[in-house]
C-alpha positions as a Markdown table, in Angstrom:
| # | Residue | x | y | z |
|---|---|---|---|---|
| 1 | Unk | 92.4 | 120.4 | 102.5 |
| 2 | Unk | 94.2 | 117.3 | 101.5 |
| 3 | Unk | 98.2 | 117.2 | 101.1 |
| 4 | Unk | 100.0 | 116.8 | 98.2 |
| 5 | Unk | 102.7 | 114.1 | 98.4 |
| 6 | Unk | 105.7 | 113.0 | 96.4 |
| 7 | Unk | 108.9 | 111.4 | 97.3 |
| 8 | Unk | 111.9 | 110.1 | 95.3 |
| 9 | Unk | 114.3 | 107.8 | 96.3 |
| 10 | Unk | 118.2 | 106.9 | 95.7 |
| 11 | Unk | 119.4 | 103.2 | 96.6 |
| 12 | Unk | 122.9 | 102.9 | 96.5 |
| 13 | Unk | 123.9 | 99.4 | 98.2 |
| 14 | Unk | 122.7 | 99.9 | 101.6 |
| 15 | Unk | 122.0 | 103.5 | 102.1 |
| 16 | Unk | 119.1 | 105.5 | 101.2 |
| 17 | Unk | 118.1 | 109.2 | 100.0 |
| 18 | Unk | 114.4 | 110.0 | 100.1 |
| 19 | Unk | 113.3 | 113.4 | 99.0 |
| 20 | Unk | 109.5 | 113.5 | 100.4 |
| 21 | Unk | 107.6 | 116.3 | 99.0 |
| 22 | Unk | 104.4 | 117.9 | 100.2 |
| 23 | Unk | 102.1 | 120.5 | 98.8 |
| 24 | Unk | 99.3 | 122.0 | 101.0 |
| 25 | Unk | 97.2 | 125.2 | 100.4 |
| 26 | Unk | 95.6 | 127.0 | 97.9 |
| 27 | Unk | 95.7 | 131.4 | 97.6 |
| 28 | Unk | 91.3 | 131.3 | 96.7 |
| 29 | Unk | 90.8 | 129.2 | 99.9 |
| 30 | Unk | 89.5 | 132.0 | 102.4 |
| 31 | Unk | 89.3 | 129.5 | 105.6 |
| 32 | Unk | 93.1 | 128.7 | 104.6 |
| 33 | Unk | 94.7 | 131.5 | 102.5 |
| 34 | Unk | 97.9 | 130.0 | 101.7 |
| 35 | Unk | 99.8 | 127.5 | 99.7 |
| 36 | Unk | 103.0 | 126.3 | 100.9 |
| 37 | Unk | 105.5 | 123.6 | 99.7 |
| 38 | Unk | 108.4 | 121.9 | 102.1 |
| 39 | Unk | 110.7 | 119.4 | 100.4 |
| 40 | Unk | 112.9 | 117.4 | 103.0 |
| 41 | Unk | 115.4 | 115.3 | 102.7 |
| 42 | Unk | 116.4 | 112.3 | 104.9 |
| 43 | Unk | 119.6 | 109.6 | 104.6 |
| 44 | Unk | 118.7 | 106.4 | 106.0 |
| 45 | Unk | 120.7 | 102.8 | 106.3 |
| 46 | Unk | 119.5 | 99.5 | 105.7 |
| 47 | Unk | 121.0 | 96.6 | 106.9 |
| 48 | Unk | 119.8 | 93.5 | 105.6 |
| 49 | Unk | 120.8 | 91.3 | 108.7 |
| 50 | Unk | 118.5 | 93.0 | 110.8 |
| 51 | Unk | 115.1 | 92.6 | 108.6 |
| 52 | Unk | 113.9 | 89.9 | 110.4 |
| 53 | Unk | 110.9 | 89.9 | 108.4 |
| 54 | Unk | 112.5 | 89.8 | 105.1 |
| 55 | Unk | 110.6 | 92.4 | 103.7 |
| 56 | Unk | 113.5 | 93.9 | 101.4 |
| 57 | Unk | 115.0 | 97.5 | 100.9 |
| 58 | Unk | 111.9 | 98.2 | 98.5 |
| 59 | Unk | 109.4 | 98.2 | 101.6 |
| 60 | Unk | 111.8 | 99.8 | 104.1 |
| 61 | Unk | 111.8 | 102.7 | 102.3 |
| 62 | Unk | 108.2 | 102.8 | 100.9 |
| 63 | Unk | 106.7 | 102.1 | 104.6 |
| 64 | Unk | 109.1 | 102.9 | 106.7 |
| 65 | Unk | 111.7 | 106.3 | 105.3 |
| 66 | Unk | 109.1 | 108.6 | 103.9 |
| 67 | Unk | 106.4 | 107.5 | 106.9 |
| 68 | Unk | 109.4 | 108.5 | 109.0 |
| 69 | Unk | 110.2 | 112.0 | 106.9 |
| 70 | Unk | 106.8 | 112.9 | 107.3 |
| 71 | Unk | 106.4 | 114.7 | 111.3 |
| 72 | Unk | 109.1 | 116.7 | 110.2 |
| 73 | Unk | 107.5 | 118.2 | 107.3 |
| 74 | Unk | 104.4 | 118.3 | 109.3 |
| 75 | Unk | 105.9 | 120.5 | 112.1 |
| 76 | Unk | 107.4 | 122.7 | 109.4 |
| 77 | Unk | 104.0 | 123.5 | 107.6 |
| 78 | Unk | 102.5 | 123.9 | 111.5 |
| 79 | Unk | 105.0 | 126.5 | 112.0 |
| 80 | Unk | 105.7 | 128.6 | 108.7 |
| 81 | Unk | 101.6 | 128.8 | 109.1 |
| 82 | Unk | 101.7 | 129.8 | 112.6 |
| 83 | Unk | 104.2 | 132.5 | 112.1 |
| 84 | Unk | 102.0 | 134.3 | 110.2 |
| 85 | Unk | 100.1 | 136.2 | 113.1 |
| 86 | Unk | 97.2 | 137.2 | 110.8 |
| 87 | Unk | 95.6 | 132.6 | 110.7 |
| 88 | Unk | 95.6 | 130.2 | 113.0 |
| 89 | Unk | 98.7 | 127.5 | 112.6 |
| 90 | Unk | 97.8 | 124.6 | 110.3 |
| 91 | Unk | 98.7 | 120.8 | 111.1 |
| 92 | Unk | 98.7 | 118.5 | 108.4 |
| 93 | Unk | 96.2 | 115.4 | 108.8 |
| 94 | Unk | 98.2 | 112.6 | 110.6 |
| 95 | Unk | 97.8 | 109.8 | 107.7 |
| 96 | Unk | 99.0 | 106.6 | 106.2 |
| 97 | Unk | 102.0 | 107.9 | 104.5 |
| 98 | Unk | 102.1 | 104.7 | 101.8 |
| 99 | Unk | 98.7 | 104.7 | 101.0 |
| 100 | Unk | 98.7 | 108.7 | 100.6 |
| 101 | Unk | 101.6 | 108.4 | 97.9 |
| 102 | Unk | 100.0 | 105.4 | 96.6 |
| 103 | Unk | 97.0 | 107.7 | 95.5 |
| 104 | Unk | 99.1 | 110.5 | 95.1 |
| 105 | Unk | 101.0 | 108.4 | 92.4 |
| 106 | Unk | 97.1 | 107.3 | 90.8 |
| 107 | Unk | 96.6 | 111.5 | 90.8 |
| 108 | Unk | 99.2 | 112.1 | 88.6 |
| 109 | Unk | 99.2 | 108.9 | 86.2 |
| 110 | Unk | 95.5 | 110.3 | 85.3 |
């Protein structure tokens, strides 16, 4: 069962609001019975001064803010699915976060 993944951002100067998104379940599975949705939100700084790479804002947050966003919205799914005493807890895949809303973005453009 792949995951579903969205995320919107907000750049204002500096700082950063990312809204990551991610879908996971369907009610007609009968190995997985379920379909849950957690949205999470993370603020995040950039400074330019320390990007010694010179990447830019734009890759910070595609590689680096949702990628960080998304073990916390892992361990929330693992949980809510684990509390439910009737199925085992489900993890979500560990994946490449950019490339996963890269295709995610090619999903709904189709």
């Amino acid at each position: 069962m792949s995951p579903k993944l969205a995320a919107n951002q907000h750049i204002d100067g500096n700082r950063i609001q990312i809204e990551l998104n991610i879908r996971v379940g369907s009610k007609t599975e009968t190995q997985l019975p379920f379909s849950a949705m957690v949205e999470i939100e993370g603020s995040f700084d950039y400074h330019p001064d320390e990007d010694k790479t010179s990447k830019g804002i734009t890759t910070f947050v595609r590689d680096n803010a949702v990628a960080i966003l998304y073990p916390y919205a892992r361990a929330l799914i693992a949980q809510l699915t684990l509390s439910s005493n009737e199925f085992p807890g489900y993890n979500l895949p560990t994946i490449n976060v950019p490339e996963a809303l890269k295709l995610s973005d090619l999903a709904a453009k189709s």
